[in-house]
N, C-alpha and C positions, 0 to 999 in steps of 0.2 A: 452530463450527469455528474452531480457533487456525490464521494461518498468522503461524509464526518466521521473518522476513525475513533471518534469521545465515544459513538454511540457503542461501541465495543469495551468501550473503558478509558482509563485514563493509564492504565498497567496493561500493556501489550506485551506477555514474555512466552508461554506455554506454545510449542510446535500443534498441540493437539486443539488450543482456543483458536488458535490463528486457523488451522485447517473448518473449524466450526463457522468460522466469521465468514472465511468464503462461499462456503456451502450455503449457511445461511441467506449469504446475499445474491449468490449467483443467479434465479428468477429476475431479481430487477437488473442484472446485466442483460440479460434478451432482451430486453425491450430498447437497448442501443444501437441508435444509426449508424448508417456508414461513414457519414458527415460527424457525428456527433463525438466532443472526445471525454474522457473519463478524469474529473480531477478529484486526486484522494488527497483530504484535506486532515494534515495533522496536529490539526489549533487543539489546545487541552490534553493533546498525548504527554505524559511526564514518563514516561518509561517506555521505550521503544526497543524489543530484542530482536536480532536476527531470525530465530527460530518461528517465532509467529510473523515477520515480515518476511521470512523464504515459505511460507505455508501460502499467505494471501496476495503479496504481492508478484510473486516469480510465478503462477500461473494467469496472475492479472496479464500484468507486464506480456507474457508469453502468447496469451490470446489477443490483445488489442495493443501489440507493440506501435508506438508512432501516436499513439491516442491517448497516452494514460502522462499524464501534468500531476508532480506530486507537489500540494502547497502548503505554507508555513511549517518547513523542514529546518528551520533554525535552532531547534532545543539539543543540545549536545547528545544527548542518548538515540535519540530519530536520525542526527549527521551523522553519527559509528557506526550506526548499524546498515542506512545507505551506503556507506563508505565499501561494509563487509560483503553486504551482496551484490553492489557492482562490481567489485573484483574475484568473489567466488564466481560470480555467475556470466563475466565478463562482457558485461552490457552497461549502458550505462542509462541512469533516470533524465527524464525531464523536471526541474526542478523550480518553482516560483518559490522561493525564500518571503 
């Protein structure tokens, strides 16, 4: 399963949008296998805040840990803010740059 983080915006900063993005996609995560892994794809994100990435992706992360491949994480505000929540949350991403 690809999820396009553009479709959410291209300005990823609000705790409360981030909590919306999840909820809203959470149906199309049931329908993922056991085999099958989740890559969140950050092409066209230009602003990436911690608060909307501790909203969607720390309960991603949390439910399908070992499944979730984050790719085109190269835009310097998407790498701080990976930076911020693997060490708040002391885990760390899988990343395809």
């Amino acid at each position: 399963m690809k999820i396009a983080l553009k479709k959410f915006g291209t300005t990823l900063t609000s705790r409360q949008a981030g909590r919306e993005a999840f909820s809203a996609f959470g149906p199309a995560l049931q329908g993922v296998s056991s085999n099958e892994s989740i890559e969140v794809d950050f092409e066209g994100v230009i602003t990436f805040a911690p608060s909307w990435g501790d909203e969607f992706l720390t309960p991603l992360i949390e439910k399908y840990n070992g499944k979730v491949l984050l790719k085109n994480t190269g835009n310097p505000s998407v790498e701080a803010t990976l930076d911020i929540l693997e060490e708040v949350g002391k885990t760390k991403f899988r990343k395809e740059v």
